[in-house]
C-alpha positions as CSV (number, residue, x, y, z in Angstrom):
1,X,0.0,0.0,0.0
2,X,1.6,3.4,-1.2
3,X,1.4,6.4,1.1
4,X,0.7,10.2,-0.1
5,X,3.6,11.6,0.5
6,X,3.9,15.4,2.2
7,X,3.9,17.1,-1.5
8,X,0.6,15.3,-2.6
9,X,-0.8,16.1,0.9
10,X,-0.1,19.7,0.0
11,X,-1.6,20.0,-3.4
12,X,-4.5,18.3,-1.6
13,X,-5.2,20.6,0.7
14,X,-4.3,23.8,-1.3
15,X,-7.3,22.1,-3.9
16,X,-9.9,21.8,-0.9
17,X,-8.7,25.5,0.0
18,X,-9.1,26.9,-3.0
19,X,-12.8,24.9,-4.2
20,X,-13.4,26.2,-0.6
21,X,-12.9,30.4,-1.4
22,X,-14.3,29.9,-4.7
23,X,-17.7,28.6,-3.2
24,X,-17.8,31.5,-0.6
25,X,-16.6,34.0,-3.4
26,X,-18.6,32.8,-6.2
27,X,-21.4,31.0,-5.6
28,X,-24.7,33.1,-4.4
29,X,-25.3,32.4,-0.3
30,X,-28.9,30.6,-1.6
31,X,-26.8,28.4,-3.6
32,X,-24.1,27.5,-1.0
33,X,-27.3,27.2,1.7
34,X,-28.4,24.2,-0.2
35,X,-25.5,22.8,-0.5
36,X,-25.1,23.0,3.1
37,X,-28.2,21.7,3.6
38,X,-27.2,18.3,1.3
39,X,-23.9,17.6,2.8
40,X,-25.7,18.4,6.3
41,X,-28.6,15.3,5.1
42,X,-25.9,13.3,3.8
43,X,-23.5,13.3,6.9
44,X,-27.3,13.0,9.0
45,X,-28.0,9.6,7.1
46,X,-24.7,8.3,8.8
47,X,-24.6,9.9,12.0
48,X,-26.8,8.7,14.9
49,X,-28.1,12.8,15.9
50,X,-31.7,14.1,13.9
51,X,-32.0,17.9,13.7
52,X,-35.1,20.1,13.1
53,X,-35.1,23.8,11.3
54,X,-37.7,26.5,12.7
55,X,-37.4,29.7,10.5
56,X,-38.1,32.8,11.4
57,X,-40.0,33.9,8.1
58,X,-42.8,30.8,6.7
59,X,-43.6,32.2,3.8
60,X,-42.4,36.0,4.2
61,X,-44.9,35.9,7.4
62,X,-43.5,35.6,10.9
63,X,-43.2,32.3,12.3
64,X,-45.2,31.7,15.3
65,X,-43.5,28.7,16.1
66,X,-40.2,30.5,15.7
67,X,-41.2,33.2,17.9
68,X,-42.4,30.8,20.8
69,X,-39.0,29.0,21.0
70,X,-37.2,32.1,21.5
71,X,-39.6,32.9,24.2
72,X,-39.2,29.5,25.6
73,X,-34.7,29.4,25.2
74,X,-35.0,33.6,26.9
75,X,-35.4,31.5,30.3
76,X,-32.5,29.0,29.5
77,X,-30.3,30.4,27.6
78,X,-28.9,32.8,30.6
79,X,-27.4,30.2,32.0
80,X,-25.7,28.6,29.0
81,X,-25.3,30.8,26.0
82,X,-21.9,33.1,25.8
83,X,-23.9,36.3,24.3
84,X,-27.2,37.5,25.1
85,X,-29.7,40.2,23.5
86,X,-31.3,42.4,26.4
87,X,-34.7,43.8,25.4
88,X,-37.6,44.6,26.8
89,X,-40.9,44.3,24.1
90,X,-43.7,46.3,24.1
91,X,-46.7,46.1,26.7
92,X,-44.0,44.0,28.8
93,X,-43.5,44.7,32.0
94,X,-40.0,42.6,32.1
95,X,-36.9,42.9,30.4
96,X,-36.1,39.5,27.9
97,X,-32.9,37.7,27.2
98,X,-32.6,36.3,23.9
99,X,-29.8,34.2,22.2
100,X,-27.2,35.7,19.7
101,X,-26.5,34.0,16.8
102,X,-24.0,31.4,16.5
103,X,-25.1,30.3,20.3
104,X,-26.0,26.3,21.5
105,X,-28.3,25.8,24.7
106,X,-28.6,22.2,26.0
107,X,-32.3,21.0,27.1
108,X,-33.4,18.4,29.0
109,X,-36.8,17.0,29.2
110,X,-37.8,13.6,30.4
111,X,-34.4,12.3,30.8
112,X,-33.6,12.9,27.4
113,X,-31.4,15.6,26.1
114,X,-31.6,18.6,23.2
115,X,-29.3,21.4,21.4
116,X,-30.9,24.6,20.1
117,X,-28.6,26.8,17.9
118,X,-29.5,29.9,16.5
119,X,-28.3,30.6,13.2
120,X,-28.3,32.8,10.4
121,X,-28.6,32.8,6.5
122,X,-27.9,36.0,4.2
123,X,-30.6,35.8,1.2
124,X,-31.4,38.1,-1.8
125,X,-34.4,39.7,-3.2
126,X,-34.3,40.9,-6.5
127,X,-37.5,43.5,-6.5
128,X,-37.5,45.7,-10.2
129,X,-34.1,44.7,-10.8
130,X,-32.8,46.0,-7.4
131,X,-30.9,43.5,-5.4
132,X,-31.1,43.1,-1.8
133,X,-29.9,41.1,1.1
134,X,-31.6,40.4,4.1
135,X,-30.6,38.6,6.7
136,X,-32.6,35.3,8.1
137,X,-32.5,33.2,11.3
138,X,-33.4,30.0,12.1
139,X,-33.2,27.8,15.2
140,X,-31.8,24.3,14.5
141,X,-33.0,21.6,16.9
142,X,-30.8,18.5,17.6
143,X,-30.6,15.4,19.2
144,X,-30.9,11.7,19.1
145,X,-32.8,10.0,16.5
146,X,-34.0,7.6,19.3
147,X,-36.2,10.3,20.4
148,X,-37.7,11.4,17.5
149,X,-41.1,10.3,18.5
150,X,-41.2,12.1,22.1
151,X,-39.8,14.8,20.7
152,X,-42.5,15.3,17.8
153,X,-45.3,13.7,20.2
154,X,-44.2,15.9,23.4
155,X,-41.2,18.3,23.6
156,X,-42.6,20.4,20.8
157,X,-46.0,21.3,23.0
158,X,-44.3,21.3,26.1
159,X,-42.0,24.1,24.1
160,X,-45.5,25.9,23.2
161,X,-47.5,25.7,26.4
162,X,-44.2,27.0,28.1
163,X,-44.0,30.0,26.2
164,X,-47.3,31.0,26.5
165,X,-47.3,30.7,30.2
166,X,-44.1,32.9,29.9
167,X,-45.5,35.5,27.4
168,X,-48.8,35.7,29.9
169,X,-46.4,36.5,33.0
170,X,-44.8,38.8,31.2
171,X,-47.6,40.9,29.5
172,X,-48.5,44.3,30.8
173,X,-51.7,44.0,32.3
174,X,-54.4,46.5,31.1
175,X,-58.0,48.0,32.5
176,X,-60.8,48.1,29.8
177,X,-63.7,50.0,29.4
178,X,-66.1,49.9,26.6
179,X,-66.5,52.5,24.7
180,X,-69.9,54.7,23.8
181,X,-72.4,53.6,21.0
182,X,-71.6,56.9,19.3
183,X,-67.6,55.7,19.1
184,X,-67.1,54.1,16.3
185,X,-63.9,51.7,16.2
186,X,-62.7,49.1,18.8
187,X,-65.3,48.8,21.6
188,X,-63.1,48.4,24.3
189,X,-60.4,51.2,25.3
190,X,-58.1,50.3,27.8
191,X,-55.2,51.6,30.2
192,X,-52.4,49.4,32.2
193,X,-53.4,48.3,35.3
194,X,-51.6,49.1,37.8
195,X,-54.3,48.5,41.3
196,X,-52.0,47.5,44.2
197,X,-54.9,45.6,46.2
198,X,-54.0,42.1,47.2
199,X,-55.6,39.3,49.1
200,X,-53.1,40.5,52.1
201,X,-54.5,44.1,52.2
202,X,-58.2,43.1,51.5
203,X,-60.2,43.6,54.8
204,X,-62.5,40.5,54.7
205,X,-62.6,37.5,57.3
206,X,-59.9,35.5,56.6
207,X,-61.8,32.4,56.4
208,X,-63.8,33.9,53.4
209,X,-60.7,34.8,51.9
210,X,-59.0,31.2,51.9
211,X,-61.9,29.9,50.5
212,X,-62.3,32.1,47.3
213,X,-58.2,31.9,46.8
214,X,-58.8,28.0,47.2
215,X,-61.9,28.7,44.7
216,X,-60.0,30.5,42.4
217,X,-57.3,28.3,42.4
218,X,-59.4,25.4,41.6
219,X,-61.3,27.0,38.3
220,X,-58.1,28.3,37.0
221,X,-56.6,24.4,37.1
222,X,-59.8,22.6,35.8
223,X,-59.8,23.2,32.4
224,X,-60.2,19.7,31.6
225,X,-63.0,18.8,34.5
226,X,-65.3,21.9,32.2
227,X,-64.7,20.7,28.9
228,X,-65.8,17.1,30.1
229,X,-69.2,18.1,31.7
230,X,-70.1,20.7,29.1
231,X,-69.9,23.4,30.8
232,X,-68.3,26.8,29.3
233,X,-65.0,27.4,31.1
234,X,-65.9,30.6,33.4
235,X,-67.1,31.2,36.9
236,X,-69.4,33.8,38.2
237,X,-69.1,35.7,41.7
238,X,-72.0,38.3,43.1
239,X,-70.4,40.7,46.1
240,X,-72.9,42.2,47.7
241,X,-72.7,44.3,50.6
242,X,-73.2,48.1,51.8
243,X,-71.3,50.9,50.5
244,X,-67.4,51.0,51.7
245,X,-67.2,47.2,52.4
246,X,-64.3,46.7,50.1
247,X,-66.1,45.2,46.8
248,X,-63.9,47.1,44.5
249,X,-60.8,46.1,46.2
250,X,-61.4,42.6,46.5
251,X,-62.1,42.7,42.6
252,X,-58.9,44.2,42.0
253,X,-57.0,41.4,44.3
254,X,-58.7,38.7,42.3
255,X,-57.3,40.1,39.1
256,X,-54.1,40.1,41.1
257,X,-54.1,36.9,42.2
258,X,-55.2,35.3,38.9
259,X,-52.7,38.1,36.5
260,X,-56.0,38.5,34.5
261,X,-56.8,41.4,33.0
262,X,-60.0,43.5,33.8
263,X,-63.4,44.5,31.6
264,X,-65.3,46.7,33.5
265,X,-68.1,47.1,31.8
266,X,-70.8,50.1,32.0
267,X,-74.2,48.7,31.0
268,X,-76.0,52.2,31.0
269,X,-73.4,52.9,27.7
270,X,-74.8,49.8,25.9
271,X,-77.8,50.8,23.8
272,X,-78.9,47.0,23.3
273,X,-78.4,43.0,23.9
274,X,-76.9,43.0,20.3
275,X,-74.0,45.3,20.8
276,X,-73.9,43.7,24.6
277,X,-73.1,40.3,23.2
278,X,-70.6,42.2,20.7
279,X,-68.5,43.4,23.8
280,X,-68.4,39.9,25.2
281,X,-66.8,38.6,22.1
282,X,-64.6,41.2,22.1
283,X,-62.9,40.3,25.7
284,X,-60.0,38.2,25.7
285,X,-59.2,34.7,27.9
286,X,-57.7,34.9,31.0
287,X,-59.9,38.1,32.1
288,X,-62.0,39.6,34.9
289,X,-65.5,40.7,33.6
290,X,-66.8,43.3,36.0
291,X,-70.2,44.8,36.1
292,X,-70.4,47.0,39.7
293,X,-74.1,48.5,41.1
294,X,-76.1,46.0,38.9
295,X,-79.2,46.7,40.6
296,X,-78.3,50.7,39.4
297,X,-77.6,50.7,35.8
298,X,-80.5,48.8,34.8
299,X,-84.1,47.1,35.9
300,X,-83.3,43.4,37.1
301,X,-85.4,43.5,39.9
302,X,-87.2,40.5,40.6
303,X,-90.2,39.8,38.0
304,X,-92.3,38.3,40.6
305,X,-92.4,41.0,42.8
306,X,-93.0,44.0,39.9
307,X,-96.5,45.0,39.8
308,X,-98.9,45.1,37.0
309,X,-98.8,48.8,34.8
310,X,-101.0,50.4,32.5
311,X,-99.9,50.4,29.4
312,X,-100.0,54.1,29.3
313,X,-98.3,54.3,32.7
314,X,-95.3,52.1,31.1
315,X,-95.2,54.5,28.2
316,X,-95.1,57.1,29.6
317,X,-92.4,56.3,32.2
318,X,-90.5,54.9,29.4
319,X,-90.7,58.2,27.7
320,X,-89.5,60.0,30.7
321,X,-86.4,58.2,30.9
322,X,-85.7,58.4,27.6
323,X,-85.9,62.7,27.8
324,X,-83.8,62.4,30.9
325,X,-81.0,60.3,29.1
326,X,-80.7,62.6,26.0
327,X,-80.5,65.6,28.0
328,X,-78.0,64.0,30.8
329,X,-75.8,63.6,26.8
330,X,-76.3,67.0,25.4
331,X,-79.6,66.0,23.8
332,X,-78.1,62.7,22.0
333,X,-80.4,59.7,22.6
334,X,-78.5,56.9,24.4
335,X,-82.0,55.4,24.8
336,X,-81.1,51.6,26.4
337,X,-83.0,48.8,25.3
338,X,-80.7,46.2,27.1
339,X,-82.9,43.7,28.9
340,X,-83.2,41.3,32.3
341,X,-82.6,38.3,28.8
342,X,-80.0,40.4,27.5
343,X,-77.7,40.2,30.5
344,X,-78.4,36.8,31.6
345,X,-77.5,35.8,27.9
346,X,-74.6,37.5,28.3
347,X,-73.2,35.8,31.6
348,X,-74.9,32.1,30.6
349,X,-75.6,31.8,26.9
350,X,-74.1,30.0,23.9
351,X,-72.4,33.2,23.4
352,X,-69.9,33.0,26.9
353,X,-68.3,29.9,26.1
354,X,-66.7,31.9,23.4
355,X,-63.0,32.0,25.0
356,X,-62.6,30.7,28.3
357,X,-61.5,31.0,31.4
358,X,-63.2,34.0,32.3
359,X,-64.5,35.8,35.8
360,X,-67.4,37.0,35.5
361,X,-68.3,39.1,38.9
362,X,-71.0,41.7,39.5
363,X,-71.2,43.7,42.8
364,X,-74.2,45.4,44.6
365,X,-75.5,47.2,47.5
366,X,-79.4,45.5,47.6
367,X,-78.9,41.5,46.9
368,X,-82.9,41.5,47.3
369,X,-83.8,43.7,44.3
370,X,-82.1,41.0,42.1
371,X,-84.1,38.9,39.9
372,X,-83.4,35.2,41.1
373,X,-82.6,34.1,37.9
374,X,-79.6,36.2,37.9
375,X,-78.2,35.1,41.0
376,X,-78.6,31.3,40.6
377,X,-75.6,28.8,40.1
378,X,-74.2,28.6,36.8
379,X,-74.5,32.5,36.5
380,X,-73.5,33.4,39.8
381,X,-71.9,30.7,41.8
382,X,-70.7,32.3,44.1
383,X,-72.4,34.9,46.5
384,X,-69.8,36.8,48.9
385,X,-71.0,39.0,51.7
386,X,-69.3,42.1,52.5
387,X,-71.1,43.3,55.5
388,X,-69.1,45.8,58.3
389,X,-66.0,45.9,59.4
390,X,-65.4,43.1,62.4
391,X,-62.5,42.4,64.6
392,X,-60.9,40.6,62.2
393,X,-61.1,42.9,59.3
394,X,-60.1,45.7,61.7
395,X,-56.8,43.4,62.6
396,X,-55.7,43.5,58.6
397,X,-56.2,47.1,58.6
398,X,-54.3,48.0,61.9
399,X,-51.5,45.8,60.5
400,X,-51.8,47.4,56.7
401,X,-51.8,51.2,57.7
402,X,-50.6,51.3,61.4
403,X,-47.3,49.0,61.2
404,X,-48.6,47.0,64.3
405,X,-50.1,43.6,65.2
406,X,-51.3,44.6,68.5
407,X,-52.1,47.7,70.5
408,X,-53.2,48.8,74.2
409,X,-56.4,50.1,73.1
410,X,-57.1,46.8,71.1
411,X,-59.5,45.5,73.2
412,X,-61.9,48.3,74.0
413,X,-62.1,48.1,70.4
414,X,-63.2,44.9,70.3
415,X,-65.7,45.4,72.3
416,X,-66.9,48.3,70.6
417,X,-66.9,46.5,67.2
418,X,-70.8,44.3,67.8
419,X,-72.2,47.4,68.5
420,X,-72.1,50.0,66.1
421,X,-71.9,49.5,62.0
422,X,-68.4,50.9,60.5
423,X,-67.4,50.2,57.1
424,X,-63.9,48.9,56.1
425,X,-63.6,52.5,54.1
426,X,-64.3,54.6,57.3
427,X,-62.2,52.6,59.3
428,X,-59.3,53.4,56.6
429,X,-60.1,56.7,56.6
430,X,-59.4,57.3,60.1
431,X,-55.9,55.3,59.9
432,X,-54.7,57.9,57.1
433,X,-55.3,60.8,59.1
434,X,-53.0,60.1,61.4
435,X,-50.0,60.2,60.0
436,X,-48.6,56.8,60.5
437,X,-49.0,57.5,64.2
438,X,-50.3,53.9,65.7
439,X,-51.4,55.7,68.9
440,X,-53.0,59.0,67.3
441,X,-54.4,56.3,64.9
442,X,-56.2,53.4,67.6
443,X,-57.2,56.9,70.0
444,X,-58.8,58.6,67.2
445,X,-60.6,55.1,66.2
446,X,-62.4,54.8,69.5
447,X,-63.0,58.2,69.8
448,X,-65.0,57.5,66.0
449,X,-66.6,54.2,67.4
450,X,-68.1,55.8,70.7
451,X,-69.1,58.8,68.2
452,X,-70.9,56.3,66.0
453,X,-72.3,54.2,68.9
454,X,-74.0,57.4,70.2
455,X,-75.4,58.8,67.0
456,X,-76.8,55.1,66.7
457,X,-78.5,55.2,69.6
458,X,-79.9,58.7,69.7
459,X,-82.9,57.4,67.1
460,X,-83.7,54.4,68.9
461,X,-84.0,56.1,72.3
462,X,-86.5,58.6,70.0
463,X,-88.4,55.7,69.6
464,X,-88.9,54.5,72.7
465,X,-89.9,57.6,74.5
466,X,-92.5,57.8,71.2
467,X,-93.7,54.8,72.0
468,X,-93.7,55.6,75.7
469,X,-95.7,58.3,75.1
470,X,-98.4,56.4,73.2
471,X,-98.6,54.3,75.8
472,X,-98.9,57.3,78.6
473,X,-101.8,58.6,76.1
474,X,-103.5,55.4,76.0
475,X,-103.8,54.8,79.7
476,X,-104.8,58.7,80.1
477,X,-107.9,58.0,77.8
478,X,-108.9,55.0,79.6
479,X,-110.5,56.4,82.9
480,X,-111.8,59.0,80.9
481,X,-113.8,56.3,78.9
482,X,-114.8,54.2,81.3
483,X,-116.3,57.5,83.3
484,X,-118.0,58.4,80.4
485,X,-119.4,54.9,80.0
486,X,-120.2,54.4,83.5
């Protein structure tokens, strides 16, 4: 057997060198791409390693997929990867790392392992004779061929559902509203959200509050349990309560808790059940759908209980409200046809189970002027009581706005608590006004219970010397009757 010597060795390697440069030189990058591409299958068909390409462009439209696994490799590649891209996108409230080119990141999932590269391809466009290059990247994903089928079967989702979840953490929340029937455009207009309440601040009694978190909790994992018993993927909540209870707080620390965002939507700017049903469609997953003072905006009162009208009486009222409306706008009629159907369509028709996983809650101050049909399971499924402040409320707010868990004048308080009506709000109120002095603070909150207790009982004492007096008449009359009799 005869041996190259080092002179054929040369002019072997100064040939591969210079078919080499004349490649890169000559030959147009979409040319030498394909050619990569065929040596890159044939050494594949030998080698024991499979590897997928993602591009970024499908088409000369963005890549979804493409897209995802660089949201899924921005929370692995820190770790790994030699250069990084810091960004932060819009309406995101964190700032992203993302892979440079020419970077590998080792995955593992289920006891097998993967390689993601990001790479890069220079391609021309020739548009009316003027050429142009544009750069193109593509992840390559690698590993053994003994795992094709998990990785086709499993990895990729797991890829998809884990970008999501990231992209969802990482969105800027937002507040909508919907817009008036004179706006034409989008219905909804929104700003971020940016309510601090939390379960932790929410005066409510804490046993309440475990049991809605645990509640909450529960609806957001069952996706599954919904979609086998037919039911449309949302859940409805009525807080009810007086004025100053905390409703609108606790709202806001549900949207907290869950990240949702939040529709609060103003019935009395919805001129009917069709453009009602439009605004539903137009809300998003993963959202808060809030409608506050139901009994207010519109007539849901209890059908039962509503009595009989002439049918000029009902025009006539109906007219009235209709004047009042287009004056209250400037003399444009914002005349509401939106109906006791309308809205209970809208929480529990074929139309909510477009989307999913919604929160559907509605808050007011007279549970008993409710229609029943509104409040039953299925639409609302959940009735929470905000009634006044207790002991244990007033223990959240003392530790929220005072800095303390216990004070001297804690148990007069207590005692003071079953017998007078104080809201959550009024309780607060006093807190601010002192200045983040706990003493001025728990002195100035008795002083406002004793206050209260007396106003309290000032009418009831009325009362009872009205009623004494009665009674003082009543016996007075008496002997004059009988002596009159007699």
């Amino acid at each position: 057997m005869e041996f190259l010597d080092w002179k054929s060795i040369g002019s072997l390697l100064a040939t591969i060198m210079f078919l080499r440069t004349a490649i890169r030189d000559f030959l147009p990058p979409e040319v030498s791409h394909v050619l990569k591409r065929f040596f890159t299958k044939l050494f594949a068909s030998v080698q024991s390693n499979i590897s997928i390409i993602i591009e970024e462009f499908d088409s000369s439209y963005n890549n979804e997929l493409f897209d995802s696994v660089q949201t899924y490799l921005s929370s692995q590649c820190f770790s790994s990867a030699k250069i990084l891209r810091l960004s932060k996108p819009k309406n995101s409230k964190n700032l992203t790392f993302t892979m440079d080119t020419n970077q590998k990141v080792e995955d593992t999932f289920h006891g097998f392992k993967v390689k993601w590269s990001l790479q890069t391809i220079e391609k021309k466009t020739n548009n009316y004779g003027y050429v142009r290059s544009q750069e193109s990247r593509y992840f390559e994903l690698t590993f053994h061929k003994k795992y094709k089928d998990r990785v086709n079967s499993l990895y990729i989702s797991h890829v998809i559902e884990e970008a999501d979840k990231i992209k969802f953490k990482n969105r800027e929340r937002r507040l909508y509203t919907n817009r008036s029937a004179e706006d034409h455009g989008r219905l909804w207009s929104s700003v971020p959200f940016l309510h601090p309440s939390t379960f932790d601040t929410v005066a409510m009694d804490p046993v309440k509050r475990e049991e809605l978190k645990a509640d909450l909790v529960k609806f957001v994992n069952r996706k599954e349990f919904y979609s086998r018993v037919g039911r449309a993927w949302k859940r409805g909540y009525l807080l009810y309560g007086p004025p100053g209870t905390g409703k609108t707080s606790l709202i806001a620390a549900i949207a907290n808790f869950l990240e949702f965002d939040i529709y609060d939507l103003e019935l009395t700017a919805v001129t009917n059940n069709s453009q009602l049903r439009k605004l539903l469609i137009a809300t998003s997953s993963k959202s808060v759908i809030v409608v506050e003072d139901v009994d207010c905006t519109l007539d849901l009162s209890d059908r039962k209980k509503r009595l009989p009208k002439k049918k000029t009486e009902r025009e006539g009222e109906e007219n009235e409200e209709k004047k009042e409306k287009e004056d209250s706008n400037g003399g444009a009629s914002t005349f509401s046809t939106v109906s006791l159907s309308g809205v209970l369509n809208f929480v529990d028709g074929l139309w909510s189970s477009c989307g999913g996983e919604r929160v559907m809650i509605f808050t007011t101050n007279h549970i008993e002027k409710l229609d029943p049909a509104l409040l039953r399971p299925g639409r609302m499924d959940k009735h929470i009581n905000l009634s006044y402040c207790d002991f244990s409320a007033f223990k959240i707010l003392m530790r929220n706005y005072l800095y303390i868990e216990e004070h001297k004048l804690e148990e007069e308080v207590e005692g003071l608590f079953p017998l007078v009506k104080i809201t959550p709000a009024d309780v607060a109120e006093v807190f601010m006004s002192c200045n983040d002095d706990a003493d001025l603070g728990m002195k100035n909150l008795v002083e406002a219970l004793k206050k209260r207790l007396a106003s309290e009982a000032e009418p009831k004492e009325e009362i009872e010397d009205k009623e004494k007096m009665d009674q003082d008449e009543i016996l007075e009359k008496e002997p004059k009757k009988e002596a009159e009799n007699s």
